[in-house]
LUMMARDREN-144005 format. One record per residue: residue in one letter; x, y, z of N, C-alpha, C, O, CB in turn. Coordinates in nm, 3 decimals, padded with zeros to 5 digits, m for minus. Atoms other than C-alpha are relative to their C-alpha. Glycine has a CB too. Layout:
 residuo      nu      nv      nw     cau     cav     caw      cu      cv      cw      ou      ov      ow     cbu     cbv     cbw
       A       X       Y       Z       X       Y       Z       X       Y       Z       X       Y       Z       X       Y       Z
...
end
This chain:
 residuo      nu      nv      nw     cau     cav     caw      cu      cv      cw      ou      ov      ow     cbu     cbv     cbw
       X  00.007 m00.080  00.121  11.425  10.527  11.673 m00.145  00.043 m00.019 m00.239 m00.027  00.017  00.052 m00.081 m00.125
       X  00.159 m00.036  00.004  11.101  10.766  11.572 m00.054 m00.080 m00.076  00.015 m00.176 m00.111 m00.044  00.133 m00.045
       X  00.104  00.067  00.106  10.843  10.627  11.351  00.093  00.175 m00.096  00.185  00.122 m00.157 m00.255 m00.017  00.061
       X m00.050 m00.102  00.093  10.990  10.974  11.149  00.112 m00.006 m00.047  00.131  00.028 m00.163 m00.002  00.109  00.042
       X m00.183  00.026 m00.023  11.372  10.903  11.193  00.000 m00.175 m00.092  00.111 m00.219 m00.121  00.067 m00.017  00.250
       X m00.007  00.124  00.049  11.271  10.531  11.021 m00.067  00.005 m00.150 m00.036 m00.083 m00.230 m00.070 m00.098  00.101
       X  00.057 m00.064  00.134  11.071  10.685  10.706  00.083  00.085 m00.034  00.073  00.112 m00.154 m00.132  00.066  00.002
       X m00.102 m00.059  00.051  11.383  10.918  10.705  00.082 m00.079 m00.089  00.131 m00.067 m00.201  00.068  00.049  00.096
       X m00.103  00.107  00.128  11.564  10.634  10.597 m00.042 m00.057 m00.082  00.028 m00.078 m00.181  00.073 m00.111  00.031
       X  00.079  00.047  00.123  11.320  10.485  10.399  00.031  00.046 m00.121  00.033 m00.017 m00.227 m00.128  00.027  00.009
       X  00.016 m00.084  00.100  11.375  10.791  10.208  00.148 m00.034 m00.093  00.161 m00.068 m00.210 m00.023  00.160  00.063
       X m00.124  00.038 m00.040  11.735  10.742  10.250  00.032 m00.066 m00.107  00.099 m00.012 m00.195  00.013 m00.071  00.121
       X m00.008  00.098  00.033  11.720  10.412  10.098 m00.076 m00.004 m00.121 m00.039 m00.087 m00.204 m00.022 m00.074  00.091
       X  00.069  00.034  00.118  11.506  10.425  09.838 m00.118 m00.114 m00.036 m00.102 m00.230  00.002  00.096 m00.023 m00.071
       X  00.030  00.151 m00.001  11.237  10.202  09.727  00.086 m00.139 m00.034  00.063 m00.247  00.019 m00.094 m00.005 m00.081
       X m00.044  00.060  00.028  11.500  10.038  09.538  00.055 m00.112  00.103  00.047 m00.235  00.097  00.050  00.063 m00.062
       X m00.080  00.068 m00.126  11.706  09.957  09.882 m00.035 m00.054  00.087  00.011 m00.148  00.152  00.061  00.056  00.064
       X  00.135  00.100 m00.102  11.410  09.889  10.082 m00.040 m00.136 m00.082 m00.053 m00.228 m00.002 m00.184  00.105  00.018
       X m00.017  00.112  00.059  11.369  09.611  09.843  00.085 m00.127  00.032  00.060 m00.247  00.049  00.028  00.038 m00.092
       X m00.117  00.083 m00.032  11.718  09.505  09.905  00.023 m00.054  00.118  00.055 m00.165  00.161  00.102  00.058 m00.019
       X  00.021  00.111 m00.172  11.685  09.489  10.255 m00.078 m00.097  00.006 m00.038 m00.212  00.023 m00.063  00.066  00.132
       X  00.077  00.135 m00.035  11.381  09.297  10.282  00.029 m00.106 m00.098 m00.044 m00.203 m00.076 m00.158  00.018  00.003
       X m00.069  00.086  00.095  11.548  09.089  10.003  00.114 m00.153  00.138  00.123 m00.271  00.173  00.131  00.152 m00.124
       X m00.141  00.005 m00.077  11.852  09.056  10.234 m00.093 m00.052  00.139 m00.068 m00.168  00.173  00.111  00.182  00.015
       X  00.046  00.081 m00.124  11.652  08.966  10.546 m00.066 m00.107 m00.024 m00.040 m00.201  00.051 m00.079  00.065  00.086
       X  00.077  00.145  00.043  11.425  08.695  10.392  00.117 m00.121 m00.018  00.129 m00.233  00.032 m00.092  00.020 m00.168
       X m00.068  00.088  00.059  11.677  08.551  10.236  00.106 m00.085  00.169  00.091 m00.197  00.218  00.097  00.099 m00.145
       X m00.046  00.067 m00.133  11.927  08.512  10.579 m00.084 m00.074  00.085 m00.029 m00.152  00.163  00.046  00.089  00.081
       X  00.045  00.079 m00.100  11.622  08.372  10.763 m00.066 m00.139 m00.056 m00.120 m00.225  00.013 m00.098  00.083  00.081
       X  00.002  00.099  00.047  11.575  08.132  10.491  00.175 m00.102 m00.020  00.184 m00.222 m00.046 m00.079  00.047 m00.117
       X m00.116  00.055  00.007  11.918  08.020  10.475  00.032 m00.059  00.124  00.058 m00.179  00.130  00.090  00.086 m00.040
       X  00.054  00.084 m00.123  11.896  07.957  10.827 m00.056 m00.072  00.083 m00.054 m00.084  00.205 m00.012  00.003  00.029
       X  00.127  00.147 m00.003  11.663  07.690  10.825  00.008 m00.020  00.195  00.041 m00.113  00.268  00.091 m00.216 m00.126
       X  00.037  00.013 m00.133  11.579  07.811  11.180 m00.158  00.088  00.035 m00.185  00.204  00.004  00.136  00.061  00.088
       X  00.142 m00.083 m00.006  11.215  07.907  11.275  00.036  00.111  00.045  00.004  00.217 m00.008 m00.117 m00.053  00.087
       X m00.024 m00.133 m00.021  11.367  08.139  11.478  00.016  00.138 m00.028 m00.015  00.254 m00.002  00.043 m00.005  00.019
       X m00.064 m00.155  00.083  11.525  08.341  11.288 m00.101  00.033 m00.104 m00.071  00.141 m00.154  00.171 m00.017 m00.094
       X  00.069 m00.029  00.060  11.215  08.336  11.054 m00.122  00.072  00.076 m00.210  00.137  00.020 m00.011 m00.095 m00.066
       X  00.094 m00.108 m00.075  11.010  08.495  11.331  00.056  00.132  00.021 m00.018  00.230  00.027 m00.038 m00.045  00.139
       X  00.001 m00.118 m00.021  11.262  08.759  11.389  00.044  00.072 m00.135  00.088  00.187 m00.144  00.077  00.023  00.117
       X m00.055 m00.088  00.121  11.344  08.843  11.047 m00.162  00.036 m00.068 m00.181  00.097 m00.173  00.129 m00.104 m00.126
       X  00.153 m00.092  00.013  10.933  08.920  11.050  00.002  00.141  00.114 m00.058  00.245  00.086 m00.160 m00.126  00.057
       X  00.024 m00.115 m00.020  10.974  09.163  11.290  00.096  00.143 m00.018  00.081  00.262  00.009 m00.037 m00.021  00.105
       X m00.109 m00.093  00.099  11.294  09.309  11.105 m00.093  00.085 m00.074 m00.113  00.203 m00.044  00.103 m00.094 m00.120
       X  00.115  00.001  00.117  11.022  09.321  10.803 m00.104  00.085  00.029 m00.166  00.127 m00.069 m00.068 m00.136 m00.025
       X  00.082 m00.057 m00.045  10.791  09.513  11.021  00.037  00.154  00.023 m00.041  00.249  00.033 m00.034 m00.072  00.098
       X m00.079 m00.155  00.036  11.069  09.823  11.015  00.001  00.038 m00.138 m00.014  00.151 m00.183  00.161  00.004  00.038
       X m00.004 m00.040  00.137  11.096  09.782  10.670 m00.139  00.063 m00.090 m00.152  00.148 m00.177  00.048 m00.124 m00.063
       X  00.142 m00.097  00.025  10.728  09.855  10.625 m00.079  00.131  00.042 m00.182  00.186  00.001 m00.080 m00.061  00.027
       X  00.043 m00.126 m00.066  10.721  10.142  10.857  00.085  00.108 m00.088  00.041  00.219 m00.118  00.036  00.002  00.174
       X m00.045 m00.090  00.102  10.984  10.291  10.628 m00.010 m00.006 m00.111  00.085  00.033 m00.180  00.093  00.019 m00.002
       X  00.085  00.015  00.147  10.795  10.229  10.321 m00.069  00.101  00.013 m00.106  00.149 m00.094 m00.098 m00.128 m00.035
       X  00.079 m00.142 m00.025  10.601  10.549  10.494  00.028  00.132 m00.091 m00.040  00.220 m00.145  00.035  00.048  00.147
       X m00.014 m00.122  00.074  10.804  10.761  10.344 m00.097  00.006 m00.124 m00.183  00.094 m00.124  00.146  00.015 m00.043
       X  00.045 m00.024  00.099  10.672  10.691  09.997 m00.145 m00.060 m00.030 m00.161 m00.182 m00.037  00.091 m00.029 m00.075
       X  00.190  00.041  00.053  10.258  10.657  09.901  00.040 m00.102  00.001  00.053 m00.182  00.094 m00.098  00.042 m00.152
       X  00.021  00.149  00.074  10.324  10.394  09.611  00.056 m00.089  00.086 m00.023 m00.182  00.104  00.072 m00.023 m00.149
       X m00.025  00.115 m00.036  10.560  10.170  09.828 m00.067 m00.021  00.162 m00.057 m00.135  00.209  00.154 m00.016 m00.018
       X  00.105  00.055 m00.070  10.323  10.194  10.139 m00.116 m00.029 m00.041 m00.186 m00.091  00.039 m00.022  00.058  00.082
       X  00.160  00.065  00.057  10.015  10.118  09.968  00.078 m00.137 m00.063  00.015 m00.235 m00.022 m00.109  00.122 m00.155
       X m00.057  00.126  00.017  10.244  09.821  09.817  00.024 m00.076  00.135 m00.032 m00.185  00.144  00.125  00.016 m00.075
       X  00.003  00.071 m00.114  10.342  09.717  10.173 m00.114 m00.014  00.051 m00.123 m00.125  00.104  00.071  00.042  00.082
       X  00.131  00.024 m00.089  09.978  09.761  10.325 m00.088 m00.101 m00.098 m00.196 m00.153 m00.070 m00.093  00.162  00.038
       X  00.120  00.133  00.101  09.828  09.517  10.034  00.071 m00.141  00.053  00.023 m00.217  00.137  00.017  00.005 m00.239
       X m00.068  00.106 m00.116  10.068  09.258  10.145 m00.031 m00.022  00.094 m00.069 m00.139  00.107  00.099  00.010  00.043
       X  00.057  00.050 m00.099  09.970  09.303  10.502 m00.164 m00.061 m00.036 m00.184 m00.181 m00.018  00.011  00.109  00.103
       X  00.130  00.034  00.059  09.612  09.259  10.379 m00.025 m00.122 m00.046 m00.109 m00.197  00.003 m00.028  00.072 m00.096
       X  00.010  00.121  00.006  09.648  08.990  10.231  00.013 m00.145  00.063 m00.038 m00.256  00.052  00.038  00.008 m00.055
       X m00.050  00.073 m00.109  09.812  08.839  10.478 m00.153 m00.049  00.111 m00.193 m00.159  00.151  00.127  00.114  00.080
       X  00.130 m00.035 m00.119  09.490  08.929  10.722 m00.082 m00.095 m00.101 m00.110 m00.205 m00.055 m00.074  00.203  00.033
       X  00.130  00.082  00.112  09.246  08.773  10.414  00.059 m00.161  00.069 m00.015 m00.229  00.139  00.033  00.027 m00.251
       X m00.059  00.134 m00.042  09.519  08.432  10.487 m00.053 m00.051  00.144 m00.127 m00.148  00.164  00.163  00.014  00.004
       X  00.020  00.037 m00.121  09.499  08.428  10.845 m00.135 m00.025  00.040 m00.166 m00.117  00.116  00.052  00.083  00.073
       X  00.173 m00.016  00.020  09.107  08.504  10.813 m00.030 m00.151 m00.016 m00.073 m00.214  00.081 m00.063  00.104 m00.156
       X  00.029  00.141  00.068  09.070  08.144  10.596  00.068 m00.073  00.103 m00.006 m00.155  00.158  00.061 m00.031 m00.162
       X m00.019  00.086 m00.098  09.289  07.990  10.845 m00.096 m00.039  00.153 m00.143 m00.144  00.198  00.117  00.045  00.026
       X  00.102 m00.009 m00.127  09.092  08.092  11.168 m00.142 m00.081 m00.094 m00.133 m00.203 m00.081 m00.035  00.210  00.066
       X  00.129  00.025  00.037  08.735  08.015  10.977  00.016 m00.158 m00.036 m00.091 m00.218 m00.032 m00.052  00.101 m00.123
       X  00.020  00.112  00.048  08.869  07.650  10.850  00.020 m00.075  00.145 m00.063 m00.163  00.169  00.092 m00.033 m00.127
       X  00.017  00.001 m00.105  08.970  07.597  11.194 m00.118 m00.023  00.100 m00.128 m00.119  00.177  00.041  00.074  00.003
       X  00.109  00.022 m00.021  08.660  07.649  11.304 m00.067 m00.070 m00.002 m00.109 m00.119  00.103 m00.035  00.035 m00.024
       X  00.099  00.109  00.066  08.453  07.432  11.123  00.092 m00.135  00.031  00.023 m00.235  00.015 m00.036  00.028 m00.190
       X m00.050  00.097 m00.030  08.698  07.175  11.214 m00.014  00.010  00.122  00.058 m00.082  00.159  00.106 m00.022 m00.043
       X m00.015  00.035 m00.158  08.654  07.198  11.592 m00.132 m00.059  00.011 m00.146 m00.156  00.085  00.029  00.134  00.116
       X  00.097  00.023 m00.016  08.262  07.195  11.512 m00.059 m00.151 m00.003 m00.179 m00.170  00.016 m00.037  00.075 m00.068
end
C-alpha cells in the first residue's frame, strides 16, 4: 500500500476511527498477555501514524507521542550508561 493510499484512509476513517483502531489494537495486544503480539501491534501502530498524515492536528498529535517516546528511550540509554561506568 502507498504512503498516499494509507493517508487516503486515514481520511477515510477519520480522526475519530483512527482512534478506534489504535484503541482496538492496543487493547488486543494487551489482552494477549503475549510480548509478541505487543511488538506487532507496534508496528500495526506505525500504519496508524502514517495515516494520521492525512490530517495536520492528528499528525502533529502522533509525532509528539513519537517524541516523547525518543525523550524516554534517550533517559534510558543515558542511565544505562552511567551504570556500565
Amino acid at each position: 500500500m502507498t504512503p498516499q493510499r494509507i493517508r487516503d484512509v486515514g481520511e477515510i476513517l477519520g480522526r475519530e476511527g483512527l482512534a478506534e483502531r489504535a484503541q482496538e489494537i492496543m487493547q488486543e495486544a494487551i489482552n494477549s498477555g503475549s510480548y509478541k503480539k505487543v511488538i506487532e501491534a507496534v508496528g500495526r501502530l506505525t500504519v496508524i501514524h502514517k495515516a494520521c498524515g492525512y490530517d495536520v492536528y492528528w499528525k502533529e498529535k502522533a509525532s509528539i507521542g513519537q517524541g516523547k517516546e525518543i525523550i524516554e528511550m534517550n533517559h534510558i540509554y543515558r542511565t544505562n550508561q552511567k551504570e556500565q561506568s
